[in-house]
Structure formats: C-alpha cells, structure tokens
Phi, psi and omega in degrees: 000171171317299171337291206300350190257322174307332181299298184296324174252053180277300194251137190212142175231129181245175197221134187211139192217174177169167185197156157201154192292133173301160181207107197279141164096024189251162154260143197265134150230138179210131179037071199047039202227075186303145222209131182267100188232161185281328193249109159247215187246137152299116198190168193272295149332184169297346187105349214275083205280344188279310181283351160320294174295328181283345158334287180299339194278305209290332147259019147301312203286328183259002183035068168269350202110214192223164149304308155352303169309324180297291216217076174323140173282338165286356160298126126347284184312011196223347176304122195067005203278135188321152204243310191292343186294315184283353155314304239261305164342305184275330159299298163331290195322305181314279181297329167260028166275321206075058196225144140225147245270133193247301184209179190194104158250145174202162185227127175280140187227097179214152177259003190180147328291183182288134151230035164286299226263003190254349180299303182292328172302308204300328202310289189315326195289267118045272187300306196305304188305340200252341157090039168209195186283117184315347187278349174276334202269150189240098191222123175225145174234155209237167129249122182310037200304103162094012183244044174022042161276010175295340167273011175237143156271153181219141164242138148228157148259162146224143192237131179269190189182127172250169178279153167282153181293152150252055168273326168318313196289328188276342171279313160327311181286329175302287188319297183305312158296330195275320203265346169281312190291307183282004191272324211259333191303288185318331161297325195279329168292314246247308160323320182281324183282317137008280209284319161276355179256002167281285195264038174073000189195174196271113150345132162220181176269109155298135160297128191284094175298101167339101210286000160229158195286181196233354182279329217274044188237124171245000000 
C-alpha cells in the first residue's frame, strides 16, 4: 500500500565499484589524497578509482545513471579532471532526489601502497568532500592474494541515503526562496538607479491634464 512504499523508500541503497590500472610516471591519487608512488592510476581523469566508485553507488541509489553519463571518458573537458567534481555532481543528485547521505563503506583491493597507516586521513578526506561526518566513512583495504591483480587497483563502495524531513527540506526551499527575493531586490534597485541617473531626476507618477476645459461645459 502506499504507507508501506512511503516506508520503504524512506531508506535507498547504492552500490558502486571501479579499477584502473598503474601506470608509471602517472601521479597516484585515492580519495582525494596524492599519495608518493612510483605508479599511478590510468585514466581519462585523475584516476581516483575510490571516488570513482562511491560516485557511481551514490547515483546508483537515486537511479540517475553512472558516472560515465555525466562524464563521457571520451570528453576532452573531463581530461585530467579533479575526481571531486563528479562527486560534488552526484551529491546535486542526491539532495535533489531529497536524500541524504546516512553511511558510506568502502574496500580497496591494491597490492601497494598500504592504506592502513593512511586510513583515517583518507576517512577525513572523504567525509570533508561529502559534507558529513568521518564517523559515516567506512576505508578498508584488501591485497589482492590470488587474483593476479597487482597492477590493478579495485574500489567498491555502498552508500545508505535516508530521506530528508520534511522540515529539511522547507527550510532549504525557505533558504532558496529567500535568497530569489533578495536577488530580484537588488535587480530592481540596481534597475531604479539606472533609471534615474538616464533622466537625472528621481522617477515620479505624471499628472494627467484633463483633455478638456472643466469651465467650459454646456
């Protein structure tokens, strides 16, 4: 029934995964962190396969698509491009689906480097880009033991998303509305000072002259 569906999609969960290959003489970036390795990630972007992946769970969950839709890997404009931008891309989604970020876990699959003594930074890092608490991030890492994988980094993520109240949302829209009113104020001032400085004088209401004498009527 309705109840039971307003219930259910009270909470939405996405899932996102991704890899790229080393490449020497690449600069390595993982979760917004440059990190001094002989090897970095191959890519149309930076490469940054952790926000890669949490990218994709996070317009998974609001079913926006992938990052790929966003940010063809054959766009020219996305060449070399900061990794936080398709983040920040998927967080608009997020909030204008009327979801917000709840938890975030994710597991690193690289045989080098260690992100063990590097975890809670990466956490901070993370939580800062996504606007919520390191206490939501989840950053755990694997060594690929039997997948012949050492030349590859692998990230996955899953992201929970709760709905916003709606008291969030009407103070957003109060905000939003508020900051439209004083934009159009400012327009209209800026418009009046215009206007008086074309003719020199203070805008007035002309008097209207009676198109006839008022003695003269027979």
């Amino acid at each position: 029934n309705r109840q039971t569906h307003a219930m259910t999609n009270r909470m939405r969960i996405g899932y996102g995964w991704d890899s790229h290959a080393f490449k020497p003489g690449v600069p390595l970036k993982i979760g917004g962190i440059a990190f001094d390795h002989p090897s970095g990630l191959a890519g149309h972007s930076d490469g940054d396969v952790l926000l890669h992946a949490i990218t994709d769970a996070l317009l998974g969950a609001v079913a926006a698509g992938d990052i790929g839709s966003f940010f063809p890997p054959g766009d020219p404009r996305w060449k070399n491009a900061d990794s936080a931008v398709f983040l920040q891309t998927a967080l608009e989604e997020v909030r204008h689906a009327g979801y917000r970020i709840s938890n975030v876990d994710t597991t690193l699959v690289l045989a080098a480097p260690k992100i063990g003594p590097v975890a809670e930074k990466l956490r901070e890092r993370v939580a800062e880009l996504l606007s919520i608490d390191p206490g939501s991030i989840g950053i755990k890492a694997k060594t690929p033991e039997g997948l012949d994988q050492d030349g590859v980094a692998v990230a996955h993520a899953v992201v929970l998303l709760e709905k916003q109240d709606d008291g969030d949302l009407l103070e957003q829209i109060a905000v939003a509305t508020e900051s439209e009113a004083a934009q159009q104020e400012q327009t209209q001032t800026q418009m009046d000072d215009f206007v008086r400085k074309l003719v020199g004088r203070r805008t007035s209401t002309p008097v209207r002259k009676p198109t006839f004498n008022t003695d003269d009527i027979t």
